[in-house]
Phi, psi and omega in degrees: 000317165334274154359249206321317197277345177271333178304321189282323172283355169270317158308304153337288197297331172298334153272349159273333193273350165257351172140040115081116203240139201296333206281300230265318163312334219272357175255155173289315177311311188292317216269336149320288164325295165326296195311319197293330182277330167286337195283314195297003181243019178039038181261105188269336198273351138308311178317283177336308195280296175337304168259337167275356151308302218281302187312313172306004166217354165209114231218033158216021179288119176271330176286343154285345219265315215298309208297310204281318186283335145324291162301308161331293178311329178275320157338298183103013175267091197290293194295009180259353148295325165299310199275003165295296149351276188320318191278330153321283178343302186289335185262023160060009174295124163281136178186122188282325178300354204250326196276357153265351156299322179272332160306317184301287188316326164294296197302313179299342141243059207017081160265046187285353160301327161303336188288272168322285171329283156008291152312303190298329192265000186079357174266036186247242190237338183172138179330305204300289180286322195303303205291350154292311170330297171287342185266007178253316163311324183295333193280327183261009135251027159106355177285040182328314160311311173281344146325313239231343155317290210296336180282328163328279179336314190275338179286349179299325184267161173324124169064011173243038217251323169305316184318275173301328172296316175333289174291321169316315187277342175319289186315301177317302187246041179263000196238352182111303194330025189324321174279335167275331138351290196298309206301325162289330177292330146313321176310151189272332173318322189309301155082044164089039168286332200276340191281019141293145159298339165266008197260325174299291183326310196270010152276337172300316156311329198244028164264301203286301209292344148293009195018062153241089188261335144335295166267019165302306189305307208297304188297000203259333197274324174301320205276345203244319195066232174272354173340164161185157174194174182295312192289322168298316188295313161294317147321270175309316173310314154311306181284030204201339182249015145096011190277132152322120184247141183265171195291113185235009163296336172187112199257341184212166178295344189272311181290348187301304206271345141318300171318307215298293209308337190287307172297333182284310170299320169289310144344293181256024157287166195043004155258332142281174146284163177259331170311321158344284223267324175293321166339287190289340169307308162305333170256020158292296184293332182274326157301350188180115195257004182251041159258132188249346171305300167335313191319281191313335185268303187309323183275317175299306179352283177320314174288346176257005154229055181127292191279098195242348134323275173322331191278309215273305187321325185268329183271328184287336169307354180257102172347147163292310188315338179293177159281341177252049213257305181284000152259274185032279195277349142323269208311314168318312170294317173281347151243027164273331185267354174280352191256032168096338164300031160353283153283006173276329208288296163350333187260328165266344136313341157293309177301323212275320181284342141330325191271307166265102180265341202251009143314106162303318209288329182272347165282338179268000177242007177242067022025277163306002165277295183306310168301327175265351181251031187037032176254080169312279219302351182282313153314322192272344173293334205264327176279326181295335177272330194288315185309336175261012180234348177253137195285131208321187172042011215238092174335342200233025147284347167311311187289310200295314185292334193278260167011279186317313184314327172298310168322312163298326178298290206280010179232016169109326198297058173318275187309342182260320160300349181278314184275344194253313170291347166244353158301305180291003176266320185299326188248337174207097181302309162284065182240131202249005179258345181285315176301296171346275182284349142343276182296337180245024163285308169300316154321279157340335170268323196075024181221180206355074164305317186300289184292356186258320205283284164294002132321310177271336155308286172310333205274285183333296191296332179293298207230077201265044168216332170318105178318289204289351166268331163310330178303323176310290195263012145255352173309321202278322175307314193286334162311320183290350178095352214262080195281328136324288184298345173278301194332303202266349157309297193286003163320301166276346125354275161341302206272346176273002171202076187292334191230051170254114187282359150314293199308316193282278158359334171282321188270335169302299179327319191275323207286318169296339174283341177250023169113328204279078206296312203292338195243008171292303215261318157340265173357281175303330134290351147323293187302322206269342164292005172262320183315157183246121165306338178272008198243100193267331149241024157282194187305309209276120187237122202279296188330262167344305145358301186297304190284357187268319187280338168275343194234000215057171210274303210276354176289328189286312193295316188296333170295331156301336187072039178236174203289119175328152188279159200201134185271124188315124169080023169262120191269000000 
């Protein structure tokens, strides 16, 4: 019985951690179980099937009702969500996801009494947010004074005065108010509401509706610099042709209590979790389906736990028509190559340079697409158009050149990768990944060693924890001859990448250089149990591995024709 019973639970356990097989699901504990292992993988739509399978047989269980109202939510399936919502309510339960499923629900069908009521009663979501909520609800029943309180109120608590000014000029010019709009967004109270991109575009809206479209223009050229994109473009292009733009950051009370959740998701990125922090990004998009920022926040999320389905599902809903159609379809590319799709990413990044052909951002990233799958020469045409479009002297040509070089390095093209890795030195001097791969394709080359041997000494001092820049300097050490000072260098390597087979392959070498042979060969069967079979033109060469171990380091350099090892100033 023993037996059996530890077999059923290794089995168990074992059917949930690969996805839980419908015979197993098919009980409220498996499908309970189930649910609990896609939420730890942030797999919601599993997550979702799972407790509401579970729920059709028990159907006052609150960690399925928690579990089920949860996934959804991340999901963005609000109304699918309600009555789930609901039935917590009635069994007296607290869950703040369910009171923001209800919240929602109310606003979508402008209940703002219910909206309000909700906030009097302790039933909403957090001081914080109930008291924005109501004060956009007070505004949508017409209570334009008692808004305009409530927002007072939230600018009162500590560090929240940007916050609450933010909504307040929101409110002012949902109600017409432009001049008074302007006048908070202008206020030392704001304490950088304009300085978001929305918060700057929709002061720019509410200047154009003053018919100062000048300083529309000025404030958009403070906020921005040379900065540009289709959407920032079309803004100025309209306000510079002398066109009225109308106010389109918030139009109603509902987009307003949108706004609240949107801002509230930007806030706490990054301060949050993000299955956290996406919840309110999903009720932002779902109160308002034309906010494509809301979109766009929702689809990174998504890609920063994972779900890069869900992430390409989400980025494709942004209208070809929008304006933000190119981040869209960026964001769409970078998780098709995070899901393993290279080449679909590629093919919509091609489609994407095509559209924006005057875009740097979309050439230099299908550059890097292109670059990672090893089609250099393609890359490097891809660099070559971001690079004629960013203006000469412009610090953020570093990158594009430090990439193209990588191309070129690996396509042979030494001057010109020489010239491109130091061009990017020229704009961004101390950059330790630029110093790096620099000093150490001269290493490797064997050439200007002195001048490679400081670089990578700098490269170090930036990022002394970095494997491949340790690596770096002692490799430059053991070329140098200097074999001893290399030892503890590639040592700490080693233990900063224990299973990278260059590094270990590196440290066999320095280890045959100072004599210690025996642990020479270790190493190098190290390295060659690391090798990846499939990277077939990397660094790590199994073969040479092999041969070090039948003949020694120093018999393959003489089969090489290369210089024999020789201890630096040894006559």
């Amino acid at each position: 019985m023993i037996r059996f019973l530890m077999s059923t639970a290794v089995a168990m356990t074992f059917s949930v951690s690969v996805g839980a097989p419908q015979a197993f699901a098919q009980s409220v504990s498996g499908a309970y179980l189930a649910g609990r292992q896609a939420t730890s993988q942030n797999d919601f739509s599993n997550a979702s099937t799972y407790f509401v399978k579970a729920l059709a047989r028990d159907r006052t269980n609150p960690e399925l009702m928690e579990g089920a109202v949860s996934s959804l939510l991340a999901l963005g399936e609000i109304q699918k969500a309600v009555p789930i919502a609901k039935a917590i309510e009635q069994l007296e339960l607290r869950s703040q996801t369910a009171s923001m499923v209800l919240i929602a629900d109310l606003v979508m069908n402008k209940n703002f009494d219910g909206v309000i009521a909700r906030a009097d009663d302790n039933g909403g979501i957090g001081p914080l947010v109930d008291t924005l909520v109501s004060a956009w609800a007070k505004l949508g029943q017409g209570k334009a004074a008692a808004a305009f309180e409530e927002f007072d109120v939230v600018a009162e608590q500590p560090g929240m005065s940007g916050f609450a000014t933010y909504h307040k000029a929101m409110a002012f010019a949902v109600v017409g108010d432009f001049e008074g709009a302007n006048n908070l967004f202008s206020s030392s109270n704001a304490d950088g509401a304009s300085a978001t991109r929305r918060g700057a575009m929709a002061r720019a809206e509410v200047l154009s509706q003053l018919d100062r479209n000048a300083d529309a223009v000025q404030s958009l050229r403070l906020a921005f610099g040379d900065a540009t994109d289709p959407e920032l473009d079309a803004l100025l292009e309209a306000l510079e042709a002398g066109t009225m733009v109308p106010f389109t950051h918030a139009t109603s009370a509902s987009d307003g209590i949108a706004e609240v959740f949107y801002s509230l998701a930007g806030a706490l990125r990054g301060e949050a979790d993000a299955d956290y922090t996406l919840l309110y990004a999903r009720l932002a998009y779902s109160l308002r389906t034309d906010h494509i920022d809301a979109l766009l926040l929702s689809a990174e999320l998504l890609e920063e736990l994972g779900q890069f389905d869900l992430a390409i599902d989400a980025y494709k809903k942004v209208p070809r028509t929008d304006t933000a159609s190119h981040a869209a379809e960026l964001g769409r590319a970078a998780a098709l190559r995070s899901s393993g799709k290279p080449d679909a990413a590629i093919e919509v990044l091609a489609q994407i340079a095509r559209r924006f052909p005057g875009m740097a951002i979309v050439h230099s990233t299908l550059g890097d697409a292109l670059r990672n799958q090893d089609e250099f020469v393609d890359a490097v045409a891809s660099y070559d158009r971001a690079l004629e479009l960013v203006p000469e002297g412009s610090r953020g040509r570093w990158f594009i050149h430090y990439a193209r070089a990588i191309a070129h390095e690996r396509l042979d093209n030494w001057e010109q990768a020489e010239a491109d890795f130091r061009a990017a030195l020229d704009l961004n001097p101390d950059h330790p990944q630029v110093l790096n791969y620099l000093g150490y394709s001269m290493v490797e080359k064997q050439i200007n060693l002195a001048e490679a041997l400081d670089m990578i000494e700098r490269a170090v001092a930036a990022r002394p924890d970095s494997g491949f820049i340790v690596d770096s300097l002692g490799w430059v050490l053991y070329r140098l001859g200097r074999y001893d000072e290399a030892v503890a260098h590639m040592e700490r390597a080693v233990e900063l990448m224990a299973v990278d087979p260059v590094v270990n392959d590196h440290l066999g070498d320095v280890y045959w250089a100072v004599g210690r042979k025996r642990e020479a060969e270790f190493q190098w069967s190290r390295a060659l149990s690391f090798v990846d079979p499939t990277e077939v033109d990397g660094e790590a060469d199994p073969d040479r591995m092999r041969r070090k171990l039948e003949i020694g380091l120093d018999a393959v350099l003489l089969e090489e024709g290369a210089e024999p090892l020789k201890v630096a100033n040894d006559d």
